[in-house]
N, C-alpha and C positions, 0 to 999 in steps of 0.2 A: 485654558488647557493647551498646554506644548502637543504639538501634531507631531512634531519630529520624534517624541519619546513615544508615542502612541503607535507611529508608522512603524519605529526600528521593534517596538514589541509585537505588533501585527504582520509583521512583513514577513516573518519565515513561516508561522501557522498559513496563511494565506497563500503563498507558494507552496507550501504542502500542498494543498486542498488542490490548489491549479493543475498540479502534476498529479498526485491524485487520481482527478478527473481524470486526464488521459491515460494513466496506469491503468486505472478501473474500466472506463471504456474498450482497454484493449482487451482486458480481461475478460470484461462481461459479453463482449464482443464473439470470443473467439468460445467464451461457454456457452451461450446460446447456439452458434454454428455447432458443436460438436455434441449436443445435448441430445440427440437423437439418434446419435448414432454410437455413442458409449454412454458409462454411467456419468452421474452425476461428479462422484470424485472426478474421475479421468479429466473431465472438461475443464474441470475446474483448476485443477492441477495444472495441466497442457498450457491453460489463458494466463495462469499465475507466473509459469517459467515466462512464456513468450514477453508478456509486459514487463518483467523484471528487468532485462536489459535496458529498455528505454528508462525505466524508475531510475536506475542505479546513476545512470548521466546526465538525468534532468534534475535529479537529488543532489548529486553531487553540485554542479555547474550552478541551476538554477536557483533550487531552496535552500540553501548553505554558503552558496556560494564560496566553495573550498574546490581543490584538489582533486582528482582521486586517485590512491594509492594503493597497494595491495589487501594492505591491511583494513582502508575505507572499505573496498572492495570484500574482504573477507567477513566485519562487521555487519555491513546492510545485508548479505547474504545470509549470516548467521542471525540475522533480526528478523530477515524474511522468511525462514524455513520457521520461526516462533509464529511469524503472522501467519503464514500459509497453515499449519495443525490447528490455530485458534480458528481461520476459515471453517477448514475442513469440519472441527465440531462444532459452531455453531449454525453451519450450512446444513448440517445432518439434523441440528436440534431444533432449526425450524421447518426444515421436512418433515422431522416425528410431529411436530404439534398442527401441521396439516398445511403449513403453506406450500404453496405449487412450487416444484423446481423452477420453473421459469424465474417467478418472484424473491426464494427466499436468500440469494445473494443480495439484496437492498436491505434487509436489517441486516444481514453477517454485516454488511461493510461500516453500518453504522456503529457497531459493537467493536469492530476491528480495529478501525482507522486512526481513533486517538490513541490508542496502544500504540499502533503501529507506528505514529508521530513522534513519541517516545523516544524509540526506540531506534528508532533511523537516524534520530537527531542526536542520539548519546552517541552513534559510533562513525558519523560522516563530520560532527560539527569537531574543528580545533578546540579543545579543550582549553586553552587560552582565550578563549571569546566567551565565556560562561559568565 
């Protein structure tokens, strides 16, 4: 098995997930702090803007390793507001079926993420590296 083909196909899902992580930590972070004090959306909302900035330069720089341009810039934004509405409904959809607010951002993000991969990836990565 060549490790090197194996590495360069693993290497950007894997620095997703890295970045990810800290996106999501900021995220879940700052919706637990605010989760008692507004609703559910609102927190959730609030942690998704705040972490997007850091996503956007850790995306760019780290998991893609490209550029970013306005247009990158415009792209993961218009990819985020698809990932942040798929949030919003399946955050609500595991609330109706009776998970705790606390808990039910841990499936949304499992529902989300690979979408969200996608997606990030069509409009940060140079389309000459495909």
């Amino acid at each position: 098995m060549d490790y090197n083909v194996l590495y360069r196909k693993l290497r950007e899902p894997l620095r997703f997930v890295i970045v990810g992580i800290i996106a999501t930590a900021i995220q879940y972070g700052v919706y637990l702090a605010l989760l008692n004090i507004v609703d559910a959306n609102i927190a959730l909302t609030i942690g998704y803007i705040i972490s997007l900035a850091c996503n956007f330069l850790l995306s760019t720089y780290f998991t893609f390793s490209t550029k970013p341009t306005t247009k990158k810039a415009g792209g993961f934004v218009l990819s985020h507001v698809v990932n942040w509405l798929m949030q919003l409904g399946t955050i609500n959809l595991f609330i109706y079926m009776g998970i705790s607010k606390e808990w039910a951002p841990i499936p949304m993000y499992m529902v989300c993420m690979p979408i969200n991969f996608l997606m990030v990836r069509f409009f940060l990565k140079d389309k000459s590296s495909y």
